[in-house]
N, C-alpha and C positions, 0 to 999 in steps of 0.2 A: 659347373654345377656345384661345384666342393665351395666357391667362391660364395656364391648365394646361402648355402648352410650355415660357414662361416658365420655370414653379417646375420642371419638370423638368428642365430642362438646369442651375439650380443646385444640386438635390439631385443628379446624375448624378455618380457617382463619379471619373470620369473628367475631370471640371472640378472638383469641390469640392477632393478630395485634392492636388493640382500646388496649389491656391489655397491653403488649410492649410497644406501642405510649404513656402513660401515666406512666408508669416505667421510661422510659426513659427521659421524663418532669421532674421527680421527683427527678432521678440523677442529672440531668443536672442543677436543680437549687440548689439545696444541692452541687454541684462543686463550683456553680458561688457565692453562700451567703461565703460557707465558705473554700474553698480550693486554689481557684483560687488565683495564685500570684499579690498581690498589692504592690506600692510603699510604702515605708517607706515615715512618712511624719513627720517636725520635727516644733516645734513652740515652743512660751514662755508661760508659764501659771504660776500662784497663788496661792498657797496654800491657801485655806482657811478655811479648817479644818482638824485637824487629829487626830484620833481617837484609844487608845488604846487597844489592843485586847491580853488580856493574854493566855500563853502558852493552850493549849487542846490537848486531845488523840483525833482521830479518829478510829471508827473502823467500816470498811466495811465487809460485811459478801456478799457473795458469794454462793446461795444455791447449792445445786447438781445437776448435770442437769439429770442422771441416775436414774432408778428405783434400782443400785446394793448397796445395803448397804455394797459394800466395802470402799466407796468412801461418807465422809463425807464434809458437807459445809464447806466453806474455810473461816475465818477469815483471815485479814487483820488492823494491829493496826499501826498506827504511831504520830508521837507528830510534832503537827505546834508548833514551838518558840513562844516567847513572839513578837507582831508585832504590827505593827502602819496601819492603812487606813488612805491614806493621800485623798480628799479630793482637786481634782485641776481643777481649772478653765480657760480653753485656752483662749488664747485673740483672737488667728485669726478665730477659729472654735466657739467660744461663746457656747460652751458647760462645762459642769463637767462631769470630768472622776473622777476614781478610780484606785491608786495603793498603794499596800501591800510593804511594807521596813520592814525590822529585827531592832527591840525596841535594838540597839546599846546603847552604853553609851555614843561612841566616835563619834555617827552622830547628829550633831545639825540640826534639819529639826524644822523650826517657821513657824508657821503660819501669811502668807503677804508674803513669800520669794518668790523670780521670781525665775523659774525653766526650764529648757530645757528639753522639754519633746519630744520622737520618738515613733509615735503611727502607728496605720495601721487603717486606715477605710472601716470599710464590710457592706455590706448589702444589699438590693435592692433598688436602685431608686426610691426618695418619698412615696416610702412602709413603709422602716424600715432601721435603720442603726446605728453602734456600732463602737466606738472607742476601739482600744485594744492599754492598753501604754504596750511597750517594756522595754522603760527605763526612766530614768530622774537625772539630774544634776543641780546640784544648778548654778546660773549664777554668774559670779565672779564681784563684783560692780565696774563700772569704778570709781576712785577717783583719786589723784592729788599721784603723788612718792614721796617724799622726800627724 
C-alpha cells in the first residue's frame, strides 16, 4: 500500500507541475548563461602581463560507476606545453581578460603591445558576466614606408 501512495503523490499534479515549472527555469537559464548563440565581438586591448607556466601532466581519474569489479576507474593522463597567460586589458569594454599562447620561441608577445582581440560575452544582466577571448593578433603599427 505505502508503494502505491508513493507513486501517487509523484504523479499528483499538484507536485509534479511546481517540480517541471522549476526544472524547466533551471534549463532555460543554463541555455541562456551558457549555450545560447552570441555575437562575436572584436576590440583592441594591452598586454599588461604575461605570465609563464611551465609544461605539466594532468591526470584525471574517472571512478566506476558499477558495483562489477570487472570494470576499473579510468585514468586519463595528458601533458599541457610550456605556456604563457597573457594578461589583457580592452580599451572599449574596460575589463581584463585572460588568454593561454604556446611559450614559442618564434612568437614575440611584450608586454604594452596593442592586440586585436575576438571575445564573446555571456552572462546574466547586472547579475554576472564573463568574457571568453577566442583569439588575438598583434596590431601591425602604422609608420611611414620608405
Amino acid at each position: 500500500m505505502s508503494d502505491w501512495i508513493q507513486i501517487r503523490a509523484v504523479t499528483d499534479p499538484y507536485i509534479a507541475l511546481p517540480i517541471a515549472l522549476i526544472l524547466l527555469i533551471f534549463a532555460g537559464t543554463i541555455w541562456y548563461v551558457l549555450v545560447r548563440p552570441v555575437p562575436e565581438k572584436s576590440g583592441i586591448g594591452v598586454i599588461t602581463n604575461r605570465i609563464f607556466q611551465a609544461a605539466e601532466e594532468v591526470v584525471e581519474s574517472v571512478p566506476r560507476t558499477t558495483r562489477s569489479l570487472d570494470q576499473y576507474p579510468k585514468e586519463t593522463r595528458y601533458t599541457l606545453p610550456d605556456r604563457y597567460n597573457l594578461e589583457i586589458r580592452l580599451e572599449n569594454e574596460n575589463a581584463i581578460v585572460h588568454f593561454w599562447v604556446p611559450a614559442l620561441p618564434s612568437q614575440n608577445i611584450e608586454i604594452g603591445q596593442n592586440v586585436n582581440v575576438v571575445y564573446l560575452e555571456r552572462g546574466i544582466p547586472f547579475v554576472w558576466g564573463k568574457i571568453f577571448v577566442k583569439k588575438i593578433a598583434p596590431l601591425m603599427k602604422q609608420g611611414l614606408k620608405k
